[in-house]
C-alpha positions in Angstrom: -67.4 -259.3 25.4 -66.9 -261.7 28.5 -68.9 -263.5 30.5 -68.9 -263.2 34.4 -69.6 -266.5 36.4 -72.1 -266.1 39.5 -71.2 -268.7 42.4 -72.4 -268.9 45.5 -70.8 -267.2 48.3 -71.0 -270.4 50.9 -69.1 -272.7 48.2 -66.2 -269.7 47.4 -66.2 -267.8 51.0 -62.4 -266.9 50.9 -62.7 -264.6 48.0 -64.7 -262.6 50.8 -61.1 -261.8 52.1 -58.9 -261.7 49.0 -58.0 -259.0 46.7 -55.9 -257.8 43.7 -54.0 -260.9 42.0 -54.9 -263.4 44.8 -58.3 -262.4 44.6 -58.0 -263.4 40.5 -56.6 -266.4 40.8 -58.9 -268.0 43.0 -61.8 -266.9 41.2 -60.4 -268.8 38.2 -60.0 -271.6 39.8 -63.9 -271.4 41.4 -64.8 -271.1 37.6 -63.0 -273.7 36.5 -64.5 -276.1 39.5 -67.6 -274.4 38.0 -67.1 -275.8 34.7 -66.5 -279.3 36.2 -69.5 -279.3 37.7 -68.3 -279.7 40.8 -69.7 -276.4 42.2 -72.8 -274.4 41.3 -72.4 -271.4 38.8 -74.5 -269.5 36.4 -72.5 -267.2 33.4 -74.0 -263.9 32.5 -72.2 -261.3 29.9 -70.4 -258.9 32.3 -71.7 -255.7 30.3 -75.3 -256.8 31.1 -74.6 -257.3 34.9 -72.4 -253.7 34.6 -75.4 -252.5 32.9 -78.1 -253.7 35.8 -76.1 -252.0 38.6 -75.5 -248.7 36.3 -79.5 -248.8 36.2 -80.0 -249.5 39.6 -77.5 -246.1 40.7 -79.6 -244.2 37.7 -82.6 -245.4 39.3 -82.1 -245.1 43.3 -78.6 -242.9 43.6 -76.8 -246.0 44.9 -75.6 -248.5 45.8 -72.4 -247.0 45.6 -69.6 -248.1 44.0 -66.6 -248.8 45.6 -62.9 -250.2 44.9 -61.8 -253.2 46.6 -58.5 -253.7 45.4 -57.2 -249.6 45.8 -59.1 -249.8 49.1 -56.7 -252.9 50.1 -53.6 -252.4 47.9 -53.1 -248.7 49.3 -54.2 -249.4 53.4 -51.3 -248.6 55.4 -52.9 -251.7 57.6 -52.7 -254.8 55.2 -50.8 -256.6 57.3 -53.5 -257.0 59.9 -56.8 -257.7 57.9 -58.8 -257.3 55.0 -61.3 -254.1 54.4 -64.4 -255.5 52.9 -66.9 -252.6 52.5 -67.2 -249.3 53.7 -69.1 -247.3 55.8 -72.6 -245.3 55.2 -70.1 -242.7 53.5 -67.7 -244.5 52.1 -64.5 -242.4 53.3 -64.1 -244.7 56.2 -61.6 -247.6 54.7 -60.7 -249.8 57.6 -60.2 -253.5 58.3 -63.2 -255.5 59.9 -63.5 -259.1 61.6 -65.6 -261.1 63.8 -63.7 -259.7 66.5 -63.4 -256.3 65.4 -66.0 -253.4 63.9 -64.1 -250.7 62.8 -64.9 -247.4 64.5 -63.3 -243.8 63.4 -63.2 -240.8 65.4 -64.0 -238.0 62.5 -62.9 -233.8 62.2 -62.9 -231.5 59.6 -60.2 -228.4 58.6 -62.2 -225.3 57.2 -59.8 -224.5 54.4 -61.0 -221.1 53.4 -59.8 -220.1 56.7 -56.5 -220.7 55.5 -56.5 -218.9 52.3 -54.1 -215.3 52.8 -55.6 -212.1 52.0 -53.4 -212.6 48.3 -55.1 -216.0 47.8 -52.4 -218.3 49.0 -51.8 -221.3 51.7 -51.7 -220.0 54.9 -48.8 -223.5 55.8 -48.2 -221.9 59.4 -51.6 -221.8 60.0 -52.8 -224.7 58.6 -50.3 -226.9 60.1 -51.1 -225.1 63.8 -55.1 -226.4 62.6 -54.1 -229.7 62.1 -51.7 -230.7 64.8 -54.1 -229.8 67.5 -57.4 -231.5 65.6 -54.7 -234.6 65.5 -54.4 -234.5 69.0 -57.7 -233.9 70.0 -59.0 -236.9 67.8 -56.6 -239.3 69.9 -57.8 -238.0 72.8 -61.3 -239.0 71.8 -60.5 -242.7 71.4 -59.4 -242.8 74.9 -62.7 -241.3 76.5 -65.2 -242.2 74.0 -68.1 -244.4 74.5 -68.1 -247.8 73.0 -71.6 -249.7 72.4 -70.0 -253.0 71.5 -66.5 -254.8 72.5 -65.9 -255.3 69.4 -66.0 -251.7 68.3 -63.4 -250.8 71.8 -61.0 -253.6 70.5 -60.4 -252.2 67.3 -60.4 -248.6 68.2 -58.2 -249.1 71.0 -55.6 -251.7 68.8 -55.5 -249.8 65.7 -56.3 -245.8 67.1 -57.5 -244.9 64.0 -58.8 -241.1 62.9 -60.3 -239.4 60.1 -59.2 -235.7 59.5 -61.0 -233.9 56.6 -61.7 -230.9 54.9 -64.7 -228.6 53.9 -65.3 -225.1 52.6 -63.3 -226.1 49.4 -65.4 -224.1 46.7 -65.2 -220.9 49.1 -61.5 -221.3 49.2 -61.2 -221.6 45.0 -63.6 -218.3 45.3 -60.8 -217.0 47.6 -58.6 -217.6 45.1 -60.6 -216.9 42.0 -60.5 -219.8 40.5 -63.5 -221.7 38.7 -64.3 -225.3 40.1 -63.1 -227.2 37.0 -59.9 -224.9 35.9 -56.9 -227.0 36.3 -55.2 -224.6 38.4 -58.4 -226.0 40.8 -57.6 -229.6 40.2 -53.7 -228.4 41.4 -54.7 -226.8 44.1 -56.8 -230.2 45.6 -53.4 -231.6 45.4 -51.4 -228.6 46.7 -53.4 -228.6 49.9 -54.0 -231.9 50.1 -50.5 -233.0 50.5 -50.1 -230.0 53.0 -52.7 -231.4 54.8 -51.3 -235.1 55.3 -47.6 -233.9 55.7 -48.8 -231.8 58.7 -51.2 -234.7 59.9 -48.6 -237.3 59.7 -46.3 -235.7 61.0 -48.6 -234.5 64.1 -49.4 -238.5 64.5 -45.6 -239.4 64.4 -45.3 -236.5 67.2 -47.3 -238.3 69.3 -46.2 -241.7 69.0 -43.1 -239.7 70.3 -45.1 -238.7 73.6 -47.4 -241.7 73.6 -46.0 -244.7 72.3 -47.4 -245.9 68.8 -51.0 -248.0 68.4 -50.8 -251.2 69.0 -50.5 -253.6 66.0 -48.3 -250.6 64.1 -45.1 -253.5 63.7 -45.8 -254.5 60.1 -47.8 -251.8 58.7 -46.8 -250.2 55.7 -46.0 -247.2 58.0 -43.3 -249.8 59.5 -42.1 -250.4 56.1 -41.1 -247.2 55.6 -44.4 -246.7 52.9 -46.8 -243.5 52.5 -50.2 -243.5 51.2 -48.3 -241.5 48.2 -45.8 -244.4 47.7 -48.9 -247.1 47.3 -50.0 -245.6 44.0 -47.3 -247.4 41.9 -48.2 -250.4 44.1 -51.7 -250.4 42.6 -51.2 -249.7 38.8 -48.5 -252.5 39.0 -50.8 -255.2 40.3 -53.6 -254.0 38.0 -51.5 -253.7 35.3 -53.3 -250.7 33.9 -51.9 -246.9 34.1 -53.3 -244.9 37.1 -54.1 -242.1 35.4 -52.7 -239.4 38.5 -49.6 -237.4 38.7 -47.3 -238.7 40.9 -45.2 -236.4 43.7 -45.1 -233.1 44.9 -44.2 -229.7 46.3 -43.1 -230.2 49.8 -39.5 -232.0 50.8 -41.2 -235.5 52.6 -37.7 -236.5 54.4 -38.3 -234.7 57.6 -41.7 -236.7 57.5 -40.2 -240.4 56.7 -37.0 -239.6 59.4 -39.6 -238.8 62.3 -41.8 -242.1 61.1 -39.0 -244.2 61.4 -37.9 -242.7 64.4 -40.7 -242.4 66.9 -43.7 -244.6 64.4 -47.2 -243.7 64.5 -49.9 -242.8 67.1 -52.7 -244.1 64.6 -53.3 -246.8 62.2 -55.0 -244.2 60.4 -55.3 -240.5 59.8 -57.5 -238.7 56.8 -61.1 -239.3 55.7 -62.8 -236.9 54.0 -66.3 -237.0 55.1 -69.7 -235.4 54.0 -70.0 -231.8 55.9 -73.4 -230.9 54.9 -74.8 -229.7 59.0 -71.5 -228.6 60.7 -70.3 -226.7 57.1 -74.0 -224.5 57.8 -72.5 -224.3 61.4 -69.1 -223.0 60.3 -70.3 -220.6 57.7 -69.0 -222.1 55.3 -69.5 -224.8 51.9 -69.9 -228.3 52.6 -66.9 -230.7 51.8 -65.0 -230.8 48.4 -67.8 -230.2 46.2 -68.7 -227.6 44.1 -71.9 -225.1 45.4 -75.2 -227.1 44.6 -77.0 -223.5 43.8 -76.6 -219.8 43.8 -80.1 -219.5 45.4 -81.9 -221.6 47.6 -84.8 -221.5 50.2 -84.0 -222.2 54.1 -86.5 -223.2 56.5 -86.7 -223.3 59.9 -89.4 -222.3 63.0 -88.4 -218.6 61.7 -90.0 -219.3 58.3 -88.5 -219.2 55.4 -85.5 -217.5 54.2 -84.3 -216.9 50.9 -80.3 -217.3 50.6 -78.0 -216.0 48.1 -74.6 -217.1 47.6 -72.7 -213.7 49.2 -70.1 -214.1 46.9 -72.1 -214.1 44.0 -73.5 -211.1 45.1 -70.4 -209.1 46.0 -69.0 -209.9 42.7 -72.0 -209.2 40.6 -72.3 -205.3 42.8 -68.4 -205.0 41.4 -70.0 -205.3 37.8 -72.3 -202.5 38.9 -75.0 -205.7 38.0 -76.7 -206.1 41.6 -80.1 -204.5 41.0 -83.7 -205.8 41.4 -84.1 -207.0 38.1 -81.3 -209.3 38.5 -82.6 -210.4 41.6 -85.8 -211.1 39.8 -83.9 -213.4 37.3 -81.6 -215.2 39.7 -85.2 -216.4 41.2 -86.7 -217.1 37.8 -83.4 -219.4 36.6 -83.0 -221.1 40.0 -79.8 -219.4 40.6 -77.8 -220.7 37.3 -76.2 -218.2 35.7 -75.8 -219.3 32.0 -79.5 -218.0 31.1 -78.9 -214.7 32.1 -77.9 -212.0 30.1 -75.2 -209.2 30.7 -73.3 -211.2 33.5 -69.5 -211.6 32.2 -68.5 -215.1 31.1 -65.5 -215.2 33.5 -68.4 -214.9 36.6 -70.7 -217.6 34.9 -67.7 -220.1 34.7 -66.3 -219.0 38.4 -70.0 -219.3 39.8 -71.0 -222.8 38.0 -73.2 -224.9 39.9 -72.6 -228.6 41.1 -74.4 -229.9 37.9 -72.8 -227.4 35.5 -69.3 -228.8 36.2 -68.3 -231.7 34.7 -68.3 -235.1 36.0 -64.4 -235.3 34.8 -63.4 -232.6 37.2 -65.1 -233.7 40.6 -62.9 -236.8 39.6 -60.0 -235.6 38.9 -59.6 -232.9 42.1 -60.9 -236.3 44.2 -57.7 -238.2 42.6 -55.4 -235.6 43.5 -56.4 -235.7 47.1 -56.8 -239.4 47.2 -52.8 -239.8 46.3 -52.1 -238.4 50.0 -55.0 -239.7 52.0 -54.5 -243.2 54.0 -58.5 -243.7 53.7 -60.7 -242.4 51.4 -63.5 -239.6 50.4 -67.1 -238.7 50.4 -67.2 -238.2 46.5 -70.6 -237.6 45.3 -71.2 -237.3 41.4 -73.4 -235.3 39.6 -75.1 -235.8 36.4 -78.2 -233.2 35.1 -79.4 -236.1 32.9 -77.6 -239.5 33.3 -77.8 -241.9 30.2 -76.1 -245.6 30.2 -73.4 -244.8 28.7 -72.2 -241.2 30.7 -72.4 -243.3 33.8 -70.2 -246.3 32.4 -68.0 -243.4 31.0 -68.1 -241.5 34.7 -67.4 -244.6 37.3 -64.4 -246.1 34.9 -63.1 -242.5 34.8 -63.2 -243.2 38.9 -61.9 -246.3 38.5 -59.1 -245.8 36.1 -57.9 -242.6 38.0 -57.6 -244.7 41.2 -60.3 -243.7 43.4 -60.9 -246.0 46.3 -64.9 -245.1 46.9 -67.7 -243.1 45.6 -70.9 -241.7 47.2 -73.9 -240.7 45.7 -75.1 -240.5 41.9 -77.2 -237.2 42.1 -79.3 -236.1 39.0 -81.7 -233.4 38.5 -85.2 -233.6 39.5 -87.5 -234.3 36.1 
């Protein structure tokens, strides 16, 4: 056990912009001023202050925990700033100043639209999707509203965007594939990296037309480094193995050669964010998570609706299992499959619900993706009934995997 020595932040206010190593060392030195008295301090055991925050997430769903030195270590722009927090979401990972509040303009791909009839990657498609969303999210820093200066200074210097994804558990139903399989966890990182290699790509295209942002000499995009190349970069400064595959399946040459050639168009490029409204708009599941329920109750001025995941349904008539007395016991067992009867085991593990899946998978798929993305994710985790120790177990899985950020902790209602 170690102790962990509380100073206060006006007597140690660089440590606000340091990270990593650097970030280490001074704190060392604040503790040993500390120990000289020559500073104010107070030691507590550093399980019992991990402990107080676990209980505080238990308690509340956040704060949320996010990675300062993964955040840093992997931003393409560390050569102009410092990220300190991020946003309400946490997949926005960008630098801030007095003179600068960082703004992203966000978008989302719906990747079950680019799932082939024979359950694979539609690349043609998808790289059509993303080349034009790239474009029109530069467009939008250029005749977007601004409420503060500071907010048009960074957006205009750095040009920063967020491209996501959503419908991810309609695309692994596409495929036939449960949530937590590890052909799952390879396809996050299959389309993932098809995802940034056309987005990248797209960005580099446009510096070609456009010239790139502005403070692009000296970014890690200047240096000839990808948000895949960073990953090393971290688990050598921590020391520790992140615990991620490295590489992948498409030849990244073309990519680097156009980089080097015509630069960037954006500081920036990926963010996964929450889809929850526009993924009911696009008829389809929100984000990268796993479906909440099978069944669930909509209400609106219409009244209320009872909804049935359709896909559920279509494979359950296939069974020749679609009759009202499975209807009847959907309702009764919320939509979770497990409790019912005379439904095939292969459907109950394809049709698992947000809190049946492990903690491990969610994870692991959001590690995959993170190795290609320049900012970060909307991960929320899920735990039916959290103790102490699954939630230690849970955000150093996060940590030790190389997540930059995580959202909510939701549990089930007692």
């Amino acid at each position: 056990r170690q102790s962990w020595t509380l100073l206060r932040s006006n007597e140690c206010s660089d440590l606000h912009d340091l990270y990593g190593k650097a970030f280490e060392q001074r704190y060392l030195e604040y503790e040993k001023k500390a120990e000289e008295g020559k500073i104010w301090s107070r030691k507590v055991e550093a399980i019992e202050l991990w402990k107080k925050m676990l209980k505080m997430i238990f308690e509340t769903g956040h704060p949320w925990i996010t990675f300062k030195d993964p955040c840093n270590l992997r931003s393409p722009q560390d050569h102009t700033g410092v990220i300190h927090s991020s946003n309400l979401c946490t997949e926005i990972t960008l630098n801030t100043s007095d003179e600068e509040t960082a703004v992203c303009n966000l978008g989302s791909v719906v990747l079950d639209t680019h799932i082939t009839k024979d359950g694979m990657l539609d690349h043609e498609m998808l790289r059509e999707t993303v080349t034009v969303a790239i474009r029109a999210l530069d467009n939008v820093i250029d005749i977007n509203f601004y409420p503060t200066g500071a907010a048009k200074t960074a957006n205009s210097r750095h040009r920063p965007i967020g491209l996501g994804v959503m419908g991810l558990q309609n695309a692994l139903f596409k495929k036939d594939l449960q949530f937590a399989s590890g052909a799952a966890i390879e396809f996050n990182d299959e389309f993932m990296e098809a995802i940034s290699y056309y987005a990248y790509s797209a960005s580099s295209e446009l510096a070609g037309e456009r010239g790139t942002y502005n403070s692009y000499k000296g970014s890690k995009w200047d240096r000839g480094i990808l948000p895949q190349d960073t990953v090393d970069a971290l688990e050598d400064e921590r020391g520790v193995k992140v615990d991620v595959p490295r590489g992948g399946k498409m030849d990244w040459r073309p990519v680097r050669e156009a980089i080097a050639q015509n630069g960037m168009r954006n500081s920036n490029v990926l963010a996964i964010a929450p889809t929850a409204t526009i993924s009911n708009i696009m008829g389809t599941t929100p984000c990268i998570e796993p479906n909440y329920t099978n069944l669930f109750v909509k209400s609106n001025l219409g009244g209320d609706f009872t909804v049935l995941n359709s896909v559920l349904v279509n494979d359950l008539k296939k069974e020749g299992l679609w009759d009202s007395d499975m209807i009847d016991q959907l309702k009764y067992f919320n939509g979770e499959l497990a409790a019912i009867e005379g439904i095939p085991n292969h459907l109950k593990q394809k049709h698992q619900t947000v809190f049946e899946v492990g903690y491990e998978a969610i994870i692991d798929a959001a590690a995959r993706r993170q190795k290609w993305i320049d900012q970060s994710q909307s991960v929320n985790l899920f735990l039916a009934q959290p103790d102490m120790k699954s939630l230690s177990h849970m955000y150093r899985h996060a940590w030790h995997t190389g997540l930059k950020t995580t959202y909510y902790l939701r549990t089930r209602q007692a």
